[in-house]
N, C-alpha and C positions, 0 to 999 in steps of 0.2 A: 193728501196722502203721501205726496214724494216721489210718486212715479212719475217720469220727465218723459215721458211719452207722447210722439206729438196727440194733437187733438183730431187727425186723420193719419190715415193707413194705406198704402196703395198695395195691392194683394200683388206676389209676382216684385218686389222689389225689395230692397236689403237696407231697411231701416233696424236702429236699435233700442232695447226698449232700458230706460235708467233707474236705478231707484237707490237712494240712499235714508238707512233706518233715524229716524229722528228720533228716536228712545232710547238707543242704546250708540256705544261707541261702531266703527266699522270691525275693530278688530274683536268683538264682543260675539259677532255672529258664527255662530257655528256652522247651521243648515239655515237656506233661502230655497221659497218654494214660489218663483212667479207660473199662474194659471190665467191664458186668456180664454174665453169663452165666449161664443156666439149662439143666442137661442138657448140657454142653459146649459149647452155642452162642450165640454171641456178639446180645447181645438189644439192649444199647446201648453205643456208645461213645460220649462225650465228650469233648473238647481245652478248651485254657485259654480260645479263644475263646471256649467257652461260661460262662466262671465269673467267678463275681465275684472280686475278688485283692485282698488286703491283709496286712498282718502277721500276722493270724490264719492265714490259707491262704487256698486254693482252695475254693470254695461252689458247686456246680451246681446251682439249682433246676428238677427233675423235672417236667412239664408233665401233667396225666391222660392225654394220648394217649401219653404215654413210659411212664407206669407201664401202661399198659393194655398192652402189648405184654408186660409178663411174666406167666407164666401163674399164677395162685391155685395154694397149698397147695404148688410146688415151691421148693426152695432155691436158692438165686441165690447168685452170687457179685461178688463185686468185686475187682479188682484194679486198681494204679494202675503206669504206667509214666512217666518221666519222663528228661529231658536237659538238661543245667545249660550253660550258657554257655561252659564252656570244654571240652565234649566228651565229657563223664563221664555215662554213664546208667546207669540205678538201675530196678528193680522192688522192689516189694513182695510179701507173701506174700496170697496170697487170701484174703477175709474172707467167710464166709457167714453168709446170713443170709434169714429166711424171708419168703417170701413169703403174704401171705392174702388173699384176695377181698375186693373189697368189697361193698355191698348192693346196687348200682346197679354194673352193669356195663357202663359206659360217659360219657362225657364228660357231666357235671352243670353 
């Protein structure tokens, strides 16, 4: 899929989630819509306003109050949705990946 996201998650800490579009150019993207979800429901969504942008991709660094809203020990998912400049929009397939508590649950 492209999302550089690790393959675990520690709730309460300030990991970033990466993704760069392999269909289209970077500068091609219009609207980016990443959605992680836990249990079918939607826990955080993200747009390019939040991300850093360069030729590498799209960088959203994760806040502890953002990780703190997913739950320890359940799997999460991400997904990215996107629209390119001239009207063409893309998904990707779901990435999961786990979630685990940390020591200190809550903002440090």
């Amino acid at each position: 899929m492209g999302c550089k996201s690790a393959e675990k998650m520690a709730a309460w800490t300030t990991p970033s989630i990466r993704y760069k579009p392999s269909q289209v150019e970077m500068s091609e993207v219009e609207e980016i819509i990443v959605i992680v979800s836990q249990m079918g429901k939607r826990v955080l969504e993200l747009n390019k306003e939040g991300a850093a942008v360069s030729e590498d991709g799209f960088v959203w660094p994760l806040s502890q109050e953002e990780t703190g809203l997913l739950s320890g020990t359940v799997v999460a998912t991400i997904q990215v949705d996107y629209k390119t400049t001239s009207g063409l929009r893309y998904t990707t397939m779901p990435k999961s990946f786990d979630v685990v508590s940390s020591a200190v649950q809550g903002v440090i």
